[in-house]
C-alpha positions in Angstrom: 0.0 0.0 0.0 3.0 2.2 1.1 4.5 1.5 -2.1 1.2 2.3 -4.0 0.9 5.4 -2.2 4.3 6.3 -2.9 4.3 5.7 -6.5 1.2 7.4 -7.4 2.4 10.9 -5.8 5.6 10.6 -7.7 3.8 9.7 -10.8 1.2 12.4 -10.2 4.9 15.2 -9.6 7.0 14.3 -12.4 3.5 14.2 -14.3 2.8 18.2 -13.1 6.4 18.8 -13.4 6.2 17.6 -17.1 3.2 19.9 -17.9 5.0 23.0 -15.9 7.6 22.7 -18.5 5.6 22.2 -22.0 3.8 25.4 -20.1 6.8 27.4 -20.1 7.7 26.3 -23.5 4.5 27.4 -24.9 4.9 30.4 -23.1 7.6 31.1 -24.3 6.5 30.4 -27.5 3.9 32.6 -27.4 5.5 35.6 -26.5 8.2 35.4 -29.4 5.3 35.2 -31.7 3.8 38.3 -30.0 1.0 36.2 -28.3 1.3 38.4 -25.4 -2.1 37.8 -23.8 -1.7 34.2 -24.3 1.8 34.0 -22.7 0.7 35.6 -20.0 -2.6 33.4 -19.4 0.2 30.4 -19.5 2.4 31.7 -17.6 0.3 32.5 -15.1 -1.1 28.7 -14.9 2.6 27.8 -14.0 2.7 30.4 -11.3 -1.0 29.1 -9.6 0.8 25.7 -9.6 4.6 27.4 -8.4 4.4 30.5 -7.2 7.8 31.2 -6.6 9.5 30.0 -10.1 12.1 32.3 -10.8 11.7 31.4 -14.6 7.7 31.7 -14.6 8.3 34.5 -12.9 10.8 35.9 -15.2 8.9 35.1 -18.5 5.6 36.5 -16.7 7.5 40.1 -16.3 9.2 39.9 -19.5 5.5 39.5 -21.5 3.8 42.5 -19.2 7.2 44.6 -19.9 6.3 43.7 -23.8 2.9 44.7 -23.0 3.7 48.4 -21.4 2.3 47.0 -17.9 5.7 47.7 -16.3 4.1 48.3 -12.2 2.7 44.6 -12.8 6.1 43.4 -14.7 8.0 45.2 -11.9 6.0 42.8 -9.0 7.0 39.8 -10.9 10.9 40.8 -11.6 10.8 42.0 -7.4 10.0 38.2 -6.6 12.7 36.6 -8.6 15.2 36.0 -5.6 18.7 38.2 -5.6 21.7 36.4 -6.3 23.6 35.9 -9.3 21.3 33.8 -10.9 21.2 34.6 -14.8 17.4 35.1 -13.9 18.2 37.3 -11.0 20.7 39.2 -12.9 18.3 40.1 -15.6 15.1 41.4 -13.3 17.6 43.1 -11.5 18.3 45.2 -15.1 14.9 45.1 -16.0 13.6 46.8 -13.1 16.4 49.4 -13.5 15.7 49.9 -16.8 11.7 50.2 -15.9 12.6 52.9 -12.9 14.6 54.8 -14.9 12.8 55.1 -18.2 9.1 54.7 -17.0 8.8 55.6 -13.2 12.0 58.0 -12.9 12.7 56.1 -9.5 16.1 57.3 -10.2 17.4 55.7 -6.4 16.0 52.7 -7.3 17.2 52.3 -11.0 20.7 52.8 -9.8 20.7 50.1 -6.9 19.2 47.7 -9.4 21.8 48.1 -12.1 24.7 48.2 -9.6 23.2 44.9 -8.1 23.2 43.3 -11.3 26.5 44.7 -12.0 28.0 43.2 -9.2 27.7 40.2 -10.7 28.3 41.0 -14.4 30.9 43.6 -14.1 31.3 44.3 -17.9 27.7 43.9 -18.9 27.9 46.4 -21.9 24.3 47.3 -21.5 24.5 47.8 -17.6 26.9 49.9 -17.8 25.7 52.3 -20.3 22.3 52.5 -18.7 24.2 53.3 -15.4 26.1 55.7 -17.0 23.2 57.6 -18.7 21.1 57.9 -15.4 24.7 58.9 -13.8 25.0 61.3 -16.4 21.0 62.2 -16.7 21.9 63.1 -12.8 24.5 65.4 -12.9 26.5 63.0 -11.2 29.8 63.1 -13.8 32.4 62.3 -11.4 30.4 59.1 -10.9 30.0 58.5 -14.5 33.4 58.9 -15.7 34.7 55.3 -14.3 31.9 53.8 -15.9 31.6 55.6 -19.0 35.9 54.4 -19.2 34.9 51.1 -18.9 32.5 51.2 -22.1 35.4 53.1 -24.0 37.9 50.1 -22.8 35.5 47.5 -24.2 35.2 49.6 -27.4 32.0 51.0 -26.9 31.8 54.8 -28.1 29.0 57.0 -27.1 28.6 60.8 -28.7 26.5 61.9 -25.7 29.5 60.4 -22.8 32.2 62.3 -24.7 30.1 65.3 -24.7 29.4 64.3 -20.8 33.4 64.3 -20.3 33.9 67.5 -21.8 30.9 69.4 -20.1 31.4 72.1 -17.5 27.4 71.7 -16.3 28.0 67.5 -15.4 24.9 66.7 -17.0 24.3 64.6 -20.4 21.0 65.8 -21.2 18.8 69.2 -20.5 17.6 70.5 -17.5 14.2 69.2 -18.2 15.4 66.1 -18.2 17.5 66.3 -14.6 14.6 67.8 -13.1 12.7 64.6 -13.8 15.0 62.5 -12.1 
């Protein structure tokens, strides 16, 4: 009976653990084929069934970032665990990249791209969006280590040699500062 027992709830876990994954692949699937509201109806059956996995979780905030909802893709990126996790790595730049360009939590943009950072030092898009809300900021003293990096790994930006060269500090207009 134990045996029986035992079996069956094995059977009936690598039976859900099956589906969660041709969920997520359909997911998947469906959001490169710009089936957002299907990807997220998917994905959102894996997380009733798991609510904590990081990948579901990923893949849900990626489709609402592709759909514009960035407070809801936000939630989802803030429950993948921190670490350095490829998953991890990426909310941590997606929800920089949300703060900075579509909430103007400027604080909060920088923590998340300097936690992602920390584990992917040379990440050439981390450190050009850290340099342009750096720069955005007024903050060129800041800026300038980063903004050498990118030059070191052969990435030229118009806007950070102007940011080198400016008496003011900041890369882009007042308006702009005063947003952030």
């Amino acid at each position: 009976v134990v045996l029986v027992l035992l079996t069956t709830i094995i059977g009936t876990y690598w039976l859900s653990r099956q589906d969660t994954a041709s969920l997520m692949q359909q997911a998947r699937l469906e959001l490169v084929r710009g089936q957002f509201d299907k990807a997220l109806e998917t994905v959102d059956r894996v997380l009733i069934r798991e609510p904590s996995q990081t990948a579901a979780l990923v893949l849900a905030g990626d489709t609402l970032f592709e759909m514009g909802q960035y407070d809801r893709a936000l939630d989802h990126y803030r429950r993948v665990p921190a670490g350095s996790s490829e998953a991890a790595i990426h909310a941590r730049f997606r929800c920089g990249r949300i703060e900075m360009h579509h909430t103007g939590n400027a604080m909060a943009a920088e923590s998340d791209f300097r936690a992602a950072l920390k584990h992917v030092p040379d990440d050439r898009n981390g450190l050009f969006q850290l340099a342009s809300l750096l720069g955005i900021q007024a903050r060129r003293s800041e800026a300038v280590p980063v903004i050498l990096r990118l030059f070191r790994q052969g990435v030229f930006d118009a806007d950070f040699l102007a940011l080198l060269e400016s008496k003011s500090g900041a890369l882009f207009n007042a308006d702009e500062l005063r947003r952030y």
